[in-house]
Each structure stands twice: as C-alpha cells, then as structure tokens.
C-alpha positions as CSV (number, residue, x, y, z in Angstrom):
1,X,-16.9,-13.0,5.8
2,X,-17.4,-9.7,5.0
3,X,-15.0,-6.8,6.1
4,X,-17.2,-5.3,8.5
5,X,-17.8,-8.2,10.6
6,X,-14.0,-9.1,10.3
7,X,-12.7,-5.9,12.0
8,X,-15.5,-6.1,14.4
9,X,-14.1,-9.7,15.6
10,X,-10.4,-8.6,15.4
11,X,-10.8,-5.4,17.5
12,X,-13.5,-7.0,20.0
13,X,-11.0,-9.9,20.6
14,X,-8.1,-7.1,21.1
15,X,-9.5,-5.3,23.3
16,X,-10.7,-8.0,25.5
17,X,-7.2,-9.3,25.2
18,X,-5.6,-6.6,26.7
19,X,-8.3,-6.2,29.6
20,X,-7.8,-10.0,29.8
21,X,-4.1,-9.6,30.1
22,X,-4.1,-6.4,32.3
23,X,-6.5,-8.1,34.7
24,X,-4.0,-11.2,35.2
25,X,-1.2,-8.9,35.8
26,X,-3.3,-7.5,38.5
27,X,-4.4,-10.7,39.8
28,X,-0.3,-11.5,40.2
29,X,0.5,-8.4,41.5
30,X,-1.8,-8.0,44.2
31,X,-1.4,-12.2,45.2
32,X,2.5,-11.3,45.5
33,X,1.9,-7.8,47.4
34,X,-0.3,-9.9,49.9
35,X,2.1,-12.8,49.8
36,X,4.9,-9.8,50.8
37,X,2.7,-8.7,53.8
38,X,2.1,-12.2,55.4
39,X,5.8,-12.9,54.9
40,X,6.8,-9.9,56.9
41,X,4.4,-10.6,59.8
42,X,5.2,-14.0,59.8
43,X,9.3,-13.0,60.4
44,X,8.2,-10.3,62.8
45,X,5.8,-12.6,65.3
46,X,8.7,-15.8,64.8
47,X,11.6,-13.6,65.7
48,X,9.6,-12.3,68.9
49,X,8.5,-16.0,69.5
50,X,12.0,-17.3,69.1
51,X,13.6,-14.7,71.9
52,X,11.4,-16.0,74.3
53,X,10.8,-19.5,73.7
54,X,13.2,-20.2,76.9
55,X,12.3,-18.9,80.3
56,X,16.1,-19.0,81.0
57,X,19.3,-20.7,79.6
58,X,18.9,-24.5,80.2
59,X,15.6,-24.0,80.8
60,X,12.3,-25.8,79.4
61,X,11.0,-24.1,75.8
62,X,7.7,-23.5,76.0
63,X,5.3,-21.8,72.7
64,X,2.4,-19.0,72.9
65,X,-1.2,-20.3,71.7
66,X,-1.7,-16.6,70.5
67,X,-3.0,-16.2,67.3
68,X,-0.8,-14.5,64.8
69,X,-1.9,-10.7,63.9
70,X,-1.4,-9.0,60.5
71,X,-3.0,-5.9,59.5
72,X,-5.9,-7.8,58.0
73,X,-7.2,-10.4,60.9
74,X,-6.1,-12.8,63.2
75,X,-4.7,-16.0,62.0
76,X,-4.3,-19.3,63.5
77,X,-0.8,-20.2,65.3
78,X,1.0,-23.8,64.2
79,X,4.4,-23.8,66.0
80,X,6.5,-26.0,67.2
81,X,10.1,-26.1,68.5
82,X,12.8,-29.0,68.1
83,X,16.2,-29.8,69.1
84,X,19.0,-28.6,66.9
85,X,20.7,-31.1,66.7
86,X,18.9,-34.4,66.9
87,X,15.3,-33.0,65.3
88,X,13.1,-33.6,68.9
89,X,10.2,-32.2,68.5
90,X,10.4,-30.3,72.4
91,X,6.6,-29.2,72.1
92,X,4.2,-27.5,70.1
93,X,0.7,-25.7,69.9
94,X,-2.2,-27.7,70.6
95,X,-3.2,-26.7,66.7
96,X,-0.3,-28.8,65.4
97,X,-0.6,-32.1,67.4
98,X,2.1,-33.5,64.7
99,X,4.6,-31.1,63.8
100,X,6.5,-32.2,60.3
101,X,10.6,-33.4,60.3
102,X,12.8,-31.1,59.5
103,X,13.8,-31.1,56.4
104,X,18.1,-30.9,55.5
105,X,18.2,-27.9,53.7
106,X,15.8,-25.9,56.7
107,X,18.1,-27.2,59.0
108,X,21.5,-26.2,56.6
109,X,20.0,-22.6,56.7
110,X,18.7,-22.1,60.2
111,X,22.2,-23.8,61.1
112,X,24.1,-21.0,59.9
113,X,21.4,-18.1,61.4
114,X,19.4,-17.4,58.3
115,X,15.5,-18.3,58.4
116,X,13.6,-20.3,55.5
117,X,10.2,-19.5,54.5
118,X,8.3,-22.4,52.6
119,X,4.7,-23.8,51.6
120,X,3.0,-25.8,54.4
121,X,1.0,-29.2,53.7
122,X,-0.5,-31.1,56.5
123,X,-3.0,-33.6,56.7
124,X,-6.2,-32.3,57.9
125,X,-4.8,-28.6,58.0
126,X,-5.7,-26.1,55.4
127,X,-2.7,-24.5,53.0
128,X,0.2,-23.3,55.5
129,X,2.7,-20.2,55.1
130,X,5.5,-21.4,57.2
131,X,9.0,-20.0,58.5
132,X,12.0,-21.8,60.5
133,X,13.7,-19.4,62.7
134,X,16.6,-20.1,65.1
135,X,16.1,-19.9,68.5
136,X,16.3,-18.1,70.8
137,X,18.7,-15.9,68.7
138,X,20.6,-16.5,65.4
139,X,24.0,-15.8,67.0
140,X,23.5,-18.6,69.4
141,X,21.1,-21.3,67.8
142,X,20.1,-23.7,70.0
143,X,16.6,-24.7,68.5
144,X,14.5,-24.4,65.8
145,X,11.2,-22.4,65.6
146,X,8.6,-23.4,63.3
147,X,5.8,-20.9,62.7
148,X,3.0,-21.5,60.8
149,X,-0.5,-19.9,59.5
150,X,-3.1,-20.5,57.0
151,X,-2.6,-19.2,53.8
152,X,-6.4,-18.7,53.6
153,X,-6.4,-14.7,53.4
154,X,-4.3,-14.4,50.7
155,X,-6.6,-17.4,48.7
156,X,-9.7,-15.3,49.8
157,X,-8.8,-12.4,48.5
158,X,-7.7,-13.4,45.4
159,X,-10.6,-15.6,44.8
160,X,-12.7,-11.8,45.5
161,X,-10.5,-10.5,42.9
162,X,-11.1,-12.9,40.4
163,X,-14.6,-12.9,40.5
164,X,-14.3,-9.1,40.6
165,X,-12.5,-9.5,37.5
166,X,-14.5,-12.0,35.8
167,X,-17.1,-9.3,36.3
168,X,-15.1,-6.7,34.8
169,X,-14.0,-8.6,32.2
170,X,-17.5,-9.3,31.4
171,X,-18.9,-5.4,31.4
172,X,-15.4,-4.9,29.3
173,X,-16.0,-7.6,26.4
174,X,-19.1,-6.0,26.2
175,X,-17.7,-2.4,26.1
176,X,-15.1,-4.5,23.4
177,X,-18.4,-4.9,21.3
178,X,-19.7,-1.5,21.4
179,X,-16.4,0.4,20.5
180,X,-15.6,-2.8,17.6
181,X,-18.9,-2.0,16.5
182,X,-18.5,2.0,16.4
183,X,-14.8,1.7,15.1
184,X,-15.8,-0.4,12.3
185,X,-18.9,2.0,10.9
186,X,-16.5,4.6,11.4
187,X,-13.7,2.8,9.3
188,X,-15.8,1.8,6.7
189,X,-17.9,4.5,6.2
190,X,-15.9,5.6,3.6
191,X,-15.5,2.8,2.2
192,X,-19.0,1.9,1.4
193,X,-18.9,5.4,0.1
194,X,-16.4,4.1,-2.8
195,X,-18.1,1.4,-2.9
196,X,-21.2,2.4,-4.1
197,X,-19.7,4.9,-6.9
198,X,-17.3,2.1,-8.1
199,X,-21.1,-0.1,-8.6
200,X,-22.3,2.8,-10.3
201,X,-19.3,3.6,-12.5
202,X,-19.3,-0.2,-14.0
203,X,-23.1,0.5,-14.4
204,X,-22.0,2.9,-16.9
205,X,-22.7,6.3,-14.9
206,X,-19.1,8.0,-15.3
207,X,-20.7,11.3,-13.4
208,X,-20.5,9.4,-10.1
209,X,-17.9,10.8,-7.6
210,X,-16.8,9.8,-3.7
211,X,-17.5,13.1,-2.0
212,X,-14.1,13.2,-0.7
213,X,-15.1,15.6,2.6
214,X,-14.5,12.6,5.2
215,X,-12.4,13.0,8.1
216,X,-10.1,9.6,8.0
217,X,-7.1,11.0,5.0
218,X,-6.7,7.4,4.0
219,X,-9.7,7.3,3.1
220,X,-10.1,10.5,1.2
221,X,-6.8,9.9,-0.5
222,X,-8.6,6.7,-1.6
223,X,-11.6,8.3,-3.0
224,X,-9.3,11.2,-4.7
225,X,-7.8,8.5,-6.4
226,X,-10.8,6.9,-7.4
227,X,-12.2,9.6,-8.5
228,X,-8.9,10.8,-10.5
229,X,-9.1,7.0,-12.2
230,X,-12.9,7.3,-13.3
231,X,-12.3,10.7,-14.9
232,X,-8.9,9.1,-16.7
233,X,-11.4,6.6,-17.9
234,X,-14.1,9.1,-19.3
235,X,-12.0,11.0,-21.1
236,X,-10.2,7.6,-22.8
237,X,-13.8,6.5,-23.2
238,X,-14.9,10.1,-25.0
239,X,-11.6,9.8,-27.1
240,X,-12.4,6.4,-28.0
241,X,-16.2,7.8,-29.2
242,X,-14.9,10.3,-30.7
243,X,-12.2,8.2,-32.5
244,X,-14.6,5.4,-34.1
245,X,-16.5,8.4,-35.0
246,X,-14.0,10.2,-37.1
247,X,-12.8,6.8,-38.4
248,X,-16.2,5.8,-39.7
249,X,-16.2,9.5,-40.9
250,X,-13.2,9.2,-42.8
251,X,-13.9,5.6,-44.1
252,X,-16.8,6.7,-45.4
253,X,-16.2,9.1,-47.9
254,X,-13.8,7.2,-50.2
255,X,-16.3,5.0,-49.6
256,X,-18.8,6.6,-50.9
257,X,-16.6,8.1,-53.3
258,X,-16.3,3.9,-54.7
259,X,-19.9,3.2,-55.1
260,X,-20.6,6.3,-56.9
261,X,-18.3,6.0,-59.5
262,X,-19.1,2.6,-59.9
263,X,-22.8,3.2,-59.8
264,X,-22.1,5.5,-62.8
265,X,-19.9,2.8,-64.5
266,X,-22.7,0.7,-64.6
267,X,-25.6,2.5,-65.8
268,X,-24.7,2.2,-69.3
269,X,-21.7,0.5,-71.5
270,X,-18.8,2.7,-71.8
271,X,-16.0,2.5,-73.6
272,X,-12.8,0.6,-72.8
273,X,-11.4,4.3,-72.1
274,X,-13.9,5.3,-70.1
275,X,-13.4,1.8,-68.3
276,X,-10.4,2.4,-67.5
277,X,-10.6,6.0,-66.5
278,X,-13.1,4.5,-63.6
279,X,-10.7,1.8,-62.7
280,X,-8.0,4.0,-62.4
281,X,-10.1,6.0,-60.0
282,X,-11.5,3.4,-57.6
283,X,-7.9,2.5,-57.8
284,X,-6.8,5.7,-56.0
285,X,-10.1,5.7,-53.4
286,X,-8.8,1.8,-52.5
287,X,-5.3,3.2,-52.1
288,X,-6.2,5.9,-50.0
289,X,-8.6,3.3,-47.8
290,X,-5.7,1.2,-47.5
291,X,-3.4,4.0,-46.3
292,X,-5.9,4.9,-43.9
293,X,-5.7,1.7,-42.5
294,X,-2.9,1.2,-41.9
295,X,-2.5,4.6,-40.0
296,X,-5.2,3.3,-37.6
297,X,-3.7,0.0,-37.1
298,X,-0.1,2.1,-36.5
299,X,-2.2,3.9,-34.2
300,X,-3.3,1.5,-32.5
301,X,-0.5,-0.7,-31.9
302,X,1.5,2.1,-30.6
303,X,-1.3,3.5,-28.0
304,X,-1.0,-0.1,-26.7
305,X,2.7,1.1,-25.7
306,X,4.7,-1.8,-27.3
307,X,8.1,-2.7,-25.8
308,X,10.7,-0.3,-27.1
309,X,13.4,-1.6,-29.9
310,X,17.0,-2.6,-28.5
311,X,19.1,-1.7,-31.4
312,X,21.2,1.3,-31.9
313,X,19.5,3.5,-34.5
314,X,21.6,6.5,-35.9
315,X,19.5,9.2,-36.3
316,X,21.6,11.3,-39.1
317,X,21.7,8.0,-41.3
318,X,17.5,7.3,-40.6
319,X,17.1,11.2,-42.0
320,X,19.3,10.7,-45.0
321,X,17.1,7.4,-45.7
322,X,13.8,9.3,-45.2
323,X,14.5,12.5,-46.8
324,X,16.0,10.5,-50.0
325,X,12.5,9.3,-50.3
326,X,10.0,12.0,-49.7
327,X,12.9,13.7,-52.9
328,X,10.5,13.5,-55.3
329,X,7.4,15.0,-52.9
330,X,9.5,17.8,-52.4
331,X,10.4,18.6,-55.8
332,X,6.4,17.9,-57.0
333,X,5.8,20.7,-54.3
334,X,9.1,22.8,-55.0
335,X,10.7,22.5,-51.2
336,X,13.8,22.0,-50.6
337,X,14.6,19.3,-48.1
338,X,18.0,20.4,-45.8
339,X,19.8,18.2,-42.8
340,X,21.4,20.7,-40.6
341,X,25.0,19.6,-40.1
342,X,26.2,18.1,-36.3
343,X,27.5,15.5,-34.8
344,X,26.3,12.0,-35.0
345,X,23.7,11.1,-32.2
346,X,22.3,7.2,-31.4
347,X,19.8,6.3,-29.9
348,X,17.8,2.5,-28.9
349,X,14.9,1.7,-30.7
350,X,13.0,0.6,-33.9
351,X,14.9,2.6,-37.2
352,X,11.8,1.6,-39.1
353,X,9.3,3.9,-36.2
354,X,12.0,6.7,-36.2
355,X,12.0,6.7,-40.2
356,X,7.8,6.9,-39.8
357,X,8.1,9.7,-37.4
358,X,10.3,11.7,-39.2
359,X,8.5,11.1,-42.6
360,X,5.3,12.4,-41.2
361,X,7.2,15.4,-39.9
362,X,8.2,16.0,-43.2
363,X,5.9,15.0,-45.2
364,X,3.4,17.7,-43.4
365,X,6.0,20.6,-43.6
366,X,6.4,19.7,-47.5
367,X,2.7,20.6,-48.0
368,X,2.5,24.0,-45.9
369,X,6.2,24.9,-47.0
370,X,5.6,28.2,-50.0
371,X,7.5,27.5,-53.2
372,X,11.3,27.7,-52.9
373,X,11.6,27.5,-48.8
374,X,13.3,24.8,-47.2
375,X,12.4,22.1,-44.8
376,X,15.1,21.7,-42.5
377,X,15.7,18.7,-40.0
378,X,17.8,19.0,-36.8
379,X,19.5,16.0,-34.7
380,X,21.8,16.9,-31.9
381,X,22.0,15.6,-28.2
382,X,21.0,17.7,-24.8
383,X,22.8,15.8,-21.8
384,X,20.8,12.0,-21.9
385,X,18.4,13.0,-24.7
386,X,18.7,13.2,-28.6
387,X,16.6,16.0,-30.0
388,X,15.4,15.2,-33.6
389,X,13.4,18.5,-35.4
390,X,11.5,19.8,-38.2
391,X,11.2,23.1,-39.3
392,X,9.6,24.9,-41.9
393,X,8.2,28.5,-43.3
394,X,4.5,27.5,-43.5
395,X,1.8,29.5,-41.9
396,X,2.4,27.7,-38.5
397,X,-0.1,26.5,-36.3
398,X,-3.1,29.6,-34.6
399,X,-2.6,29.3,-30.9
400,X,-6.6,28.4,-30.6
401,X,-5.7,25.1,-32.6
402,X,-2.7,24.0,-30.5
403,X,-4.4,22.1,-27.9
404,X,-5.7,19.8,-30.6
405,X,-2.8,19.0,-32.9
406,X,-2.1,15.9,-32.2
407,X,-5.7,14.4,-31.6
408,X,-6.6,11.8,-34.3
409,X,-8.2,12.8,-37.3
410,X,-7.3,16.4,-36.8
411,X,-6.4,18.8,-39.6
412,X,-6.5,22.5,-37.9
413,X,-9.7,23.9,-39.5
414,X,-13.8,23.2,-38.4
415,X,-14.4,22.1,-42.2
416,X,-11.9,19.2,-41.8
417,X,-11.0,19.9,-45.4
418,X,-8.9,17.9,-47.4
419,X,-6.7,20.4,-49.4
420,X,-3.7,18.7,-48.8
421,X,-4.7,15.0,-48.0
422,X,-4.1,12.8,-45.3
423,X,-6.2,11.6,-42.5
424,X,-5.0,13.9,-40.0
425,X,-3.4,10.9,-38.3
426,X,0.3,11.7,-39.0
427,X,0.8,13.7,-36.2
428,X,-0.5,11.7,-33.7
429,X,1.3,8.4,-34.7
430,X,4.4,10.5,-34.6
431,X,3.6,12.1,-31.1
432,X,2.7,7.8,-30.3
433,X,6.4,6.8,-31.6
434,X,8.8,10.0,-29.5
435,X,7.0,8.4,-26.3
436,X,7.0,5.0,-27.0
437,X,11.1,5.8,-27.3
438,X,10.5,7.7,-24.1
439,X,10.2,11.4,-24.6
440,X,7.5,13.1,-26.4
441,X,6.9,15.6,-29.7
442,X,5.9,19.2,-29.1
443,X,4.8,22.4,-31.3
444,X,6.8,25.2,-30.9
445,X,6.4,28.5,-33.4
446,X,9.5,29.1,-35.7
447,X,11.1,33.1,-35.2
448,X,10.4,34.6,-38.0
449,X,7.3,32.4,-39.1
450,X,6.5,28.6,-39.6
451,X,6.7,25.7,-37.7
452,X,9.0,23.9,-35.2
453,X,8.3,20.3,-34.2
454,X,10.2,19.3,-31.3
455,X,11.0,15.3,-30.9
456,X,13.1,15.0,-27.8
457,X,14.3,11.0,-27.0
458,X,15.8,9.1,-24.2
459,X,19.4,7.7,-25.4
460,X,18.2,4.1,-24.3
C-alpha cells in the first residue's frame, strides 16, 4: 500500500471518528436534557395531583383524566393512588385499568416523604416515565400517587436526531474524503519531489536537485539534506575520478620506464655489465612501483576510517625511533634532524601509524630543507590534545597551492615534476592517520620562512 493511499485511509477514518464521536455525545446529551425536562413536569403535575387527590380529610381520593402538559405536547395520564399501608389500589385513570404493586423500596422512599422516579413497563402500554409521590403532602403521607406518561417524545426525538445524524455523518465522511484526499497531495507533494531526484541521482545524473522553495519545513529540511548528501557524493565520486586517474598516471610511467629499458636490453646481446646495469635499473622502477603501492593501499585503508589503536603510544619515544631512521636521509641531504625538548606526552593509538605520519612529515621537510638548516619536531600537550609538529626553512607552501596540499597525488606545481620523488601521497596518508586518531594535520607558514605542519591528536 502505497503512502498516499495510507494517509488518505488514516485521516478519512479520523475525521469521521471524531464526527462519529462528537455526534454520540450529542445524541446523549440532548436524550438526557430531554429526559431532565420530562422529569421536572412530571414532579410538578404529581405534586399538584397529590394536594388534591382528597376532597377533604377522610374523604374518598379521586384522580384527574387530564393529560399531562410539558412544553412540547400533551401526554397521556397513567395514575393511580393506593393505600399506604396495605398497597390497595383506591382507584386509577381509566388509561391504567391495572395499576402495578408497589414495589418495597418506592414504598421505603415515599414512606419517609421523598418521591422515586423509575422506568415504566406495562403490558399493552408503550415505555412509561413514572414517579411515586406521597399524598396529599409529604409531611403527612397518607397515600401514594403514581403518575405516569409515555416516554414516547423523548424516543421520537432522538430517533429525529439520529437520523439527522446519520445524515450528517454521511455528508461528513464524505467531507473526511475530500480533505484526506487534499491533505495527502499536500503532504506528499514534496515528497514525490525527492522522490523523483533520488530516481534520477541513482540513474547517474548527479546535477539533479529538490527545489527546496516548498511551504511544509519538514519537508524542505528533507530535500536540503538531500540535496547536501548528493553533492557530498559528487564530489567523493570526482575525487575518486580523479584519483584512479592520477594513480594510472603515476603507475604508468615506471611502467613505461620498465618496458623501455627492457625493450632496449633485448634488441641485441649485451654484455654481462651492461646486463646488469639494466637489472639494476628495472630494479629501482619495481621498487618505486612497489612503494607506490603500498601508499595507495595505506590510503586506502585509512579513508575507510579503521578503528583507532588502544595502546598508549609515547610520542617523544615514536620520534626518537623515526628520526633515528630517516639519519642517514638527512645527512645524504645535509639537514639536521632536532627534537625540541618538553615533557613527555601519550596518547591511544597505533605507534606504527604515528611513526608513518611523522616520517612523511619529515621525510618531505628533509627534501625542501637548504644545506645546513634544521628540521625540527615538536610534541607538547594543549588541554585534552597532544600537538605533534614539523618545522623546517624550505621555501614553504604559495598560498594559491594551499587548498590542494593534501589531495592525492599532489606535489605543488602544474608539471607534477618529480625533482624530489615520491608520489605526492605522503601528505595525505598523514592528514588520513591525525584524523583517524581524532584531530587533523594542517599547514601553517613558519615566521621567518618555511614550513609548519601542525598534527593536533585527541589523548584517547
């Protein structure tokens, strides 16, 4: 069942519901405002009856034939009087030829001067409203007055109103339809809306949009988020082109680089030298494809946000470690490698990610860094965060290139040029590792020139 037709059913049934409801609440309030009315001319006519139902102390009791009059019509009289104390029956209207015993609890109430109204049976008589009065006054009982009418008005009217409302709740279910029918176009107006651009989206069209200018907020708040989700997903999908791109870019030139020199090999016999001269070279070109690889697969694993180490890693000790082995880098390229002294700082995680992280940090300040400068790391703690950082005296980074530093593949110049080697990777596996240990890696420029690269981690 589709949504449309489900609020459709739900509100109809509502709305008839309440109508249903409200028009039984009516039906009981009117039957007990009538019931009310016939009560009080029935205890007005059989007080006045009672007072004169003896022409004179002693004497005989005798009962009017009058109907009874309420502010509706005339009714028929049933009356009868009897004996207080043995039950007679002394006479009654020619309407009630057999007037009912009384029952013991009538005659406990009337007994003690209080009347008692009741529902009427009879055979052959319609429904009765009777009352038992004492006669002819409450102070000084000597009979009992029964006074009777049919019911019949009250059942009339009601059975109008019914029918009335049967009728109305008839025009209403169909009003019920109507407004279901308008409510649920208007609810889901929207939502087809949305709809539609989500069908298009998986079609492959990422330059659908929900045109958000719709009076219901939910629903615009819906499609804004919608629409923020499909742009999210064009840009991961454009960054996804654009890294298998640059990945088959980069594979293929050691590639390339391979076949040549073994094209060359084997055009002609070389010497066992010359051998091994080529060997030695595809040797490097494998190396470098293997390093690449591995960088991607690091790459990936850690834009798939694996779950973040549990052991205590102290940073000071993972820098020692790293900066003992990039030693012989940094003497090849005349750096000098320098740990800032401070105080011990720990943090949760994986030593072997913080040691890549702070390797590639290094590793790229060792190749801008001019002869003789040092590369200096940093490790301290700001409130619940350890700050691990790298600076250098290299050119730094233009301000026009900063938006791209840590994209894959990236090496801060249109040429892509490989000067100082790499894949241009090393940043943004570093950037990946500072967030998957919940903080992030930033560029900031160095006073006085080079570079300042900013790791800031949560303590656990």
């Amino acid at each position: 069942m589709t949504l449309r037709r489900r609020t459709f059913i739900l509100v109809s049934a509502a709305i008839f519901g309440i109508l249903l409801l409200s028009l039984t609440i009516v039906d009981m309030l009117v039957g007990a405002a009538l019931r009310r009315q016939l009560d009080g001319a029935l205890r007005v006519h059989a007080r006045t009856e009672a007072a004169s139902c003896f022409d004179r102390p002693g004497g005989a009791a005798h009962v009017h034939e009058d109907p009874v009059t309420s502010s509706e019509a005339a009714l028929t009289k049933y009356a009868a009087i009897y004996d207080m104390r043995s039950g007679q029956v002394l006479i009654s209207t020619r309407t009630l030829p057999q007037p009912p015993p009384v029952p013991p609890m009538v005659r406990a109430a009337v007994a003690a001067g209080g009347e008692f109204l009741m529902d009427l049976h009879l055979a052959g008589a319609p429904r009765l409203r009777a009352i038992w009065v004492p006669a002819p006054t409450p102070s000084s009982p000597r009979a009992l007055l029964l006074l009777a009418v049919p019911d019949e008005m009250v059942v009339q009217v009601r059975r109008k109103l019914r029918a009335a409302a049967v009728f109305t709740a008839s025009c209403g279910l169909l009003l019920a339809f109507a407004v279901a029918r308008l409510l649920a176009g208007r609810l889901l107006r929207g939502t087809e809306a949305i709809a539609q651009t989500a069908r298009a989206v998986s079609a492959g069209d990422l330059t659908r949009r929900v045109d958000v200018r719709i009076p219901d907020e939910e629903i615009a708040g819906l499609g804004r988020d919608l629409n923020d989700m499909i742009d999210r997903l064009a840009r991961l999908l454009e960054a996804q082109r654009r890294f298998t791109s640059d990945a088959a870019h980069e594979l293929r030139s050691p590639l390339t680089a391979l076949r040549g020199q073994l094209e060359v090999a084997l055009r002609r016999p070389r010497s066992p030298q010359e051998y091994q001269a080529c060997l030695e070279s595809c040797l490097e070109d494998a190396e470098r494809l293997a390093a690449l690889a591995d960088d991607m697969l690091a790459l990936a694993r850690l834009e798939g946000r694996p779950v973040r180490g549990q052991d205590w890693v102290q940073l000071r000790t993972v820098a020692e470690e790293t900066l003992l082995q990039l030693s012989d880098a940094a003497k090849a390229a005349q750096a000098i490698l320098v740990v800032r002294p401070g105080p011990e700082v720990s943090v949760r995680g994986d030593a072997l990610q913080l040691g890549r992280l702070l390797r590639n940090l290094v590793e790229n300040a060792i190749r801008v860094s001019p002869a003789g400068s040092a590369v200096e790391v940093e490790i301290r703690q700001e409130a619940d965060r350890a700050v691990l950082a790298v600076l250098d005296r290299g050119p730094g980074v233009p301000a026009q290139l900063r938006e791209q530093l840590f994209v894959p593949f990236f090496r801060g110049d249109a040429g892509r040029a490989r000067q100082h080697g790499g894949a241009g990777l090393g940043l943004a596996i570093a950037r990946e590792i500072a967030r998957v240990h919940g903080g992030d890696l930033i560029y900031r420029d160095r006073p006085g020139g080079g570079a300042h690269f900013v790791a800031s981690l949560t303590l656990e």
